[in-house]
C-alpha positions in Angstrom: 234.3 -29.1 -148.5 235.6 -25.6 -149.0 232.3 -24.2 -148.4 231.9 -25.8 -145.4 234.8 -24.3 -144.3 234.3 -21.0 -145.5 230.8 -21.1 -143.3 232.7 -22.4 -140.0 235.2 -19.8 -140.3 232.6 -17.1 -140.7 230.7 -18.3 -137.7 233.7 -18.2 -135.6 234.8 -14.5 -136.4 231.1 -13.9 -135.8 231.4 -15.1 -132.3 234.8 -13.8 -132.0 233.1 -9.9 -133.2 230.0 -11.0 -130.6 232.4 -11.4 -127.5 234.8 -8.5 -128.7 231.9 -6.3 -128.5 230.4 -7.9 -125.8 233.3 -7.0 -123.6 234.0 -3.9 -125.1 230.5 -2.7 -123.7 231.1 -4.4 -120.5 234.6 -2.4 -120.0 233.1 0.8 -120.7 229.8 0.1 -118.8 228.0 1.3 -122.1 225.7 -1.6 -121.4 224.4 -1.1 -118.3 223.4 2.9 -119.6 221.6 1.2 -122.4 219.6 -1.2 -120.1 218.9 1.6 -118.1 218.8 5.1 -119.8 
């Protein structure tokens, strides 16, 4: 049971880190100059 636990949690601050970077790039516009050097 703890496992399982331990392997939700670690998904979730994985998606957490995903959208926190996600947005970072998106603030900065750091995305669209990699789409598009």
């Amino acid at each position: 049971n703890g496992r399982l636990e331990h392997l939700r949690g670690t998904a979730l601050g994985f998606r957490n880190l995903t959208n926190y970077i996600a947005r970072c790039l998106l603030k900065s516009g750091g995305f669209r100059n990699q789409l598009h050097p």
